[in-house]
N, C-alpha and C positions, 0 to 999 in steps of 0.2 A: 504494500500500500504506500503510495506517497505522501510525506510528508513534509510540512514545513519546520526548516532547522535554522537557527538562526548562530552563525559560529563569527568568532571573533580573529581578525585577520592581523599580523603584524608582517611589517619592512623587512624582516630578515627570514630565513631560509626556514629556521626551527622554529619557529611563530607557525608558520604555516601550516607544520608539520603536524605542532601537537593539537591547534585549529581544528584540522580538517582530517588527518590521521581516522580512520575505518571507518569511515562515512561510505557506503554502496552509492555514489551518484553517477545518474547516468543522464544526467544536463550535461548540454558541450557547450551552455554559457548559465552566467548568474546576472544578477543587478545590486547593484547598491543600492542604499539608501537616498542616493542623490541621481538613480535613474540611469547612472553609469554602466554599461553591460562589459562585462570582462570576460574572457576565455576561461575559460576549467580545462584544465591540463591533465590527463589520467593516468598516474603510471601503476603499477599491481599493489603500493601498498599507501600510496601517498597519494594527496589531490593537493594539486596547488592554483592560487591564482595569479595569471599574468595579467597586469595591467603596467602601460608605459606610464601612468603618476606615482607609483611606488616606487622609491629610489630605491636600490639594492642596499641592504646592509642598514637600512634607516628605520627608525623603529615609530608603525604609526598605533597610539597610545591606544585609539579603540576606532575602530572601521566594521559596521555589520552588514553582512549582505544576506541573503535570502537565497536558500536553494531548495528546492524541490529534488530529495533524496528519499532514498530507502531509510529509515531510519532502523539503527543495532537494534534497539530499547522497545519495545511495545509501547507506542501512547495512548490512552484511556481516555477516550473522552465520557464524564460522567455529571453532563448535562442532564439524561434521561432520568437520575435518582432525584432534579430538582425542579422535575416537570408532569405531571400529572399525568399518566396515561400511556408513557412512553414506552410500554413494556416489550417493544422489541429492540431499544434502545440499550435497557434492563440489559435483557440475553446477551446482547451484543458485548455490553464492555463487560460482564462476569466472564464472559469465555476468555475475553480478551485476558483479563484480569488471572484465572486459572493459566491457561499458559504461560503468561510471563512468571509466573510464582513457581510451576513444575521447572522453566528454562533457567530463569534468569535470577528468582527471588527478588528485580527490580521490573517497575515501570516507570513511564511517564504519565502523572494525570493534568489533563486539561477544564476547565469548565467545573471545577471542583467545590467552589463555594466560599472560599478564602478570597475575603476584596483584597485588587490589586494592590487598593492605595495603602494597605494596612502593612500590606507585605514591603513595598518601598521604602514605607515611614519608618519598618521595622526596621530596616536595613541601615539607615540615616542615622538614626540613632546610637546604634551598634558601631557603625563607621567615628560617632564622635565620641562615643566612651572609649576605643580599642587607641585614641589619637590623644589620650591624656596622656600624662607623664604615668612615671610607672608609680609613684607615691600616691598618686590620687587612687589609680585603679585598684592599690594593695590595699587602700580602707574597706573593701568588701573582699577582703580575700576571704578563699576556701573556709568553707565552716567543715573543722575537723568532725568524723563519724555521723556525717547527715546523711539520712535515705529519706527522700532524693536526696543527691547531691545540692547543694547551691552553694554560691559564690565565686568569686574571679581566680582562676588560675594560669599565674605565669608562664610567659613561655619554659621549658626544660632549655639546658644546657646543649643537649645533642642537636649536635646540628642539622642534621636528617628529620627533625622533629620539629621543627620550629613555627609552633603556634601557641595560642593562649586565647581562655575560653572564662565566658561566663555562666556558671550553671544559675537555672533561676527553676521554681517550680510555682505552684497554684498557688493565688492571692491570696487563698485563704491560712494556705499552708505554709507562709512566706514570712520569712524572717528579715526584717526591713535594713538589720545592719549587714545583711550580704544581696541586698538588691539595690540598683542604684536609681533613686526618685525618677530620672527620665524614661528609666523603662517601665516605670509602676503600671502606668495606665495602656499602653501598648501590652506588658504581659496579659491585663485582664484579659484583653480584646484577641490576642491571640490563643488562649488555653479557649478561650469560649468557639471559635472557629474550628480550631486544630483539631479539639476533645470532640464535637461532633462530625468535623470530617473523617475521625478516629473511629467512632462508632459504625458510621459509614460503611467504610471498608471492612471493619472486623466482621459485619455483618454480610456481605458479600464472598468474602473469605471463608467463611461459616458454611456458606449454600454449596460454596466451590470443593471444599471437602466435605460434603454431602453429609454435614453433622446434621443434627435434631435441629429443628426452627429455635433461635435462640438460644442454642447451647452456649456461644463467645460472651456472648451478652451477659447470662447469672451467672456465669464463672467467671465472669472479670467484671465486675460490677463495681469496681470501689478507684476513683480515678486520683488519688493519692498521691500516689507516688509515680507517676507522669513528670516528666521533666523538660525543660527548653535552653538549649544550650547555644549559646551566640560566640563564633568561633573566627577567627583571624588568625589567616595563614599569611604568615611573611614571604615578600619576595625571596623565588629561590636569588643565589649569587652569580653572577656574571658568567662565571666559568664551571655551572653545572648547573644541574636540575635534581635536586634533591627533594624526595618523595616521604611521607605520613606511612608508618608502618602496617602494614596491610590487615584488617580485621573484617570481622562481624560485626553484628548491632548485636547485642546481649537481650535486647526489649521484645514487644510484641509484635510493633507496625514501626516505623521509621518515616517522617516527614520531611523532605528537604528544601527547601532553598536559598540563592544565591544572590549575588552581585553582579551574575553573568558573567565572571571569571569562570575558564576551564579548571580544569584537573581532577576531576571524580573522575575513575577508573571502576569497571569491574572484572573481576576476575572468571573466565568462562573456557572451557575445554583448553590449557594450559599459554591464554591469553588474556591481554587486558585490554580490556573495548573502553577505550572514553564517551565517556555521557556527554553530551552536548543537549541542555536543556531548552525547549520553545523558551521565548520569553511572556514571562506570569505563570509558565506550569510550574508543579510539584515533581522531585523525583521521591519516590515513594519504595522504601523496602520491606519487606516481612523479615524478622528477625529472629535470631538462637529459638526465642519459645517456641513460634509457633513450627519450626523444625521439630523441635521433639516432640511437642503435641501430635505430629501428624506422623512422627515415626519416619522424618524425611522424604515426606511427598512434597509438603514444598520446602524450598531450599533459603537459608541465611545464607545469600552471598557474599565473599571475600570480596570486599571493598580497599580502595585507599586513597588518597589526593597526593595527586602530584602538582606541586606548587610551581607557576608559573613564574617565568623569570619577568625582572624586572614591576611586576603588579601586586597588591594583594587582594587577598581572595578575603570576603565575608560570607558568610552562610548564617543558616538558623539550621534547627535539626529539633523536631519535636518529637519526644521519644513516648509513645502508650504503651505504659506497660501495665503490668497488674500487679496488687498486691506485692508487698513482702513476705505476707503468710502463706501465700498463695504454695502450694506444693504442683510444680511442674512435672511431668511425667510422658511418656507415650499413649495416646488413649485407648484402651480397649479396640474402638473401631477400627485403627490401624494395626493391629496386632492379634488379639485373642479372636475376633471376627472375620482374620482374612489369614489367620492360620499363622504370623510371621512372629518373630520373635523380636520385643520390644530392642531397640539402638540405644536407649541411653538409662541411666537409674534416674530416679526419681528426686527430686532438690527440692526446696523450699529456694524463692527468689529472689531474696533476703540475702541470701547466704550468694550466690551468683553474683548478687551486685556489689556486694562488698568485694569478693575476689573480682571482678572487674574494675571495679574501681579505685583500686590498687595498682592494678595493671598503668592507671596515670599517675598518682600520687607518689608511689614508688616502683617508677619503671624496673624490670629487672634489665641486667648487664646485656642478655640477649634477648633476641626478639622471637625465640623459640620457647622460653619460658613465660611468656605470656599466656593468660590464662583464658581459655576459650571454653567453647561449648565442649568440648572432644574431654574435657575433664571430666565427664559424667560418661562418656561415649564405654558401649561395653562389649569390650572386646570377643572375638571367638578364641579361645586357648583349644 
């Protein structure tokens, strides 16, 4: 199916690259924004554009053009859940929504319900807290042993890793000396957004593994401990491109978006596809639970961001998860009803997000000790 992608172009060679790099486009031109039609150049793993106003080697800060390509990613459009009637609409993006969960564990959603201006204004804000000095941002640092997490965390030392994150969680549940007064009223307005486009999907997801009408629903009924993390990745350095170590989401569903800076990558049959998002969509993942819920029908994909040179990258990431009490397991329908023997032991989520969240607080020395879903994973001896 064709799609509109909207990618970010720079002056120099590798701009280009990381741009347009596994885009399927089979246009033999594009347009810019100013009406400009430029040639699409195709070689087997790269797409570049020639245009003679791009000086060789010069770096232009943002240029977006429009292509009508195949898109990696499934996009969703889920218009039809905010329209009466539309139930062929319905079918259409559940399917859609099922296969990218069995392929990908990512889509893109469109038409989702999040006003644009909120997600901007979100961005703006974020943009001018992550631009204080570091003395300012460190009056909300980390509140040690919180589920959720909340508060500002600096960038680490490793160079490979360089960002720094605000956690913040629900209004109610919110501790005013780790949140900073400009986000107060943006956070309402986002958990109220997110938390029902949350329900949304969960309940779609639900149909898609063919549970009991409302099973996601009274099992994850308590939206607590739901998190919102506003995240700034620094320019990589001149002379490399240094990448966010590659993970899971630990949570339920995973909400994303950006500043329209590249580098979300996912990890897929021993490649890394870059996400290239419409602008105003969500990229959206299913996460560690609902893998073992399903006994791995659908997949937590291996994610990571690769930071772009010379820009930074803002993002939000809203994390629905469930409960701390919550005991995660494989369910019966995937196992005991279809004969197969459950993949992973059973956790409380509690205890997951603590060893996750460790995983930032005290990185270990290697990035193989990091603590994943695979720590519950149970082996054949």
């Amino acid at each position: 199916m064709l799609k509109c992608i909207y990618v970010s172009v720079f002056g120099d060679e590798r701009g280009k690259e990381v741009a347009l790099a596994g885009l399927k486009s089979k246009a033999k031109y594009v347009r810019s924004e100013l009406g400009k039609r430029m040639k699409l150049r195709l070689t087997p793993e790269i797409r570049f554009l020639e245009d003679e106003s791009i000086e060789r080697g010069s770096r232009i800060e943002r240029t977006f053009v429009q292509v009508m390509a195949n898109s990696v990613l499934p996009t969703v459009d889920l218009s039809a859940y905010f329209n009466q009637g539309d139930e062929d609409g319905k079918k259409k993006a559940m399917l859609e929504i099922e296969e990218a969960c069995s392929e990908y564990g990512f889509f893109l959603a469109v038409n989702h319900g999040v006003p644009l201006e909120l997600m901007s204004r979100a961005l703006q804000v974020s943009k001018s807290f992550f631009e204080l000095p570091d003395q300012e941002k460190l009056k909300y640092s980390f509140k040690p042993g919180s589920s959720p997490p909340q508060g500002f965390l600096p960038a680490p030392d490793d160079p490979t890793d360089r960002k720094e994150h605000l956690f913040m969680v629900p209004p109610y549940n919110s501790d005013s000396n780790y949140c900073p007064p400009a986000f107060q009223q943006i956070l309402k307005d986002m958990f109220h957004y997110l938390s029902e486009l949350g329900f949304l999907v969960e309940s779609i997801i639900n149909d898609c593994l063919g549970l009991p009408r409302d099973f996601l629903k009274e099992y994850n009924n308590n939206r607590s401990w739901d998190f919102i993390v506003s995240h700034h990745y620094f320019p990589a350095p001149e002379t490399g491109y240094l990448e966010k170590t590659c993970h899971t989401d630990g949570n339920m569903i995973t909400f994303v978006f950006t500043n329209g800076v590249e580098g979300l990558e996912v990890y897929k049959d021993g490649k890394w596809i870059p996400i290239t998002p419409p602008d105003g969509s969500l990229v959206v993942n299913v996460g560690d639970i609902i893998q073992v819920m399903s006994n791995d029908k659908f997949k937590s994909a291996i994610h990571r961001v690769v930071r772009p040179r010379g820009r930074s990258r803002y993002s939000y990431a809203f994390f629905y998860s469930v409960h701390g009490d919550k005991l995660v397991e494989p369910l019966p329908h995937f196992t005991i009803k279809k004969g197969e023997s459950p993949k992973y032991k059973g956790f409380l989520y509690k205890e997951y997000a603590q060893l996750r969240l460790r995983n930032r607080t005290h990185p270990p020395a290697s990035p193989e000790d990091l603590i994943g879903i695979n720590h519950y994973a149970i082996t054949n001896s």
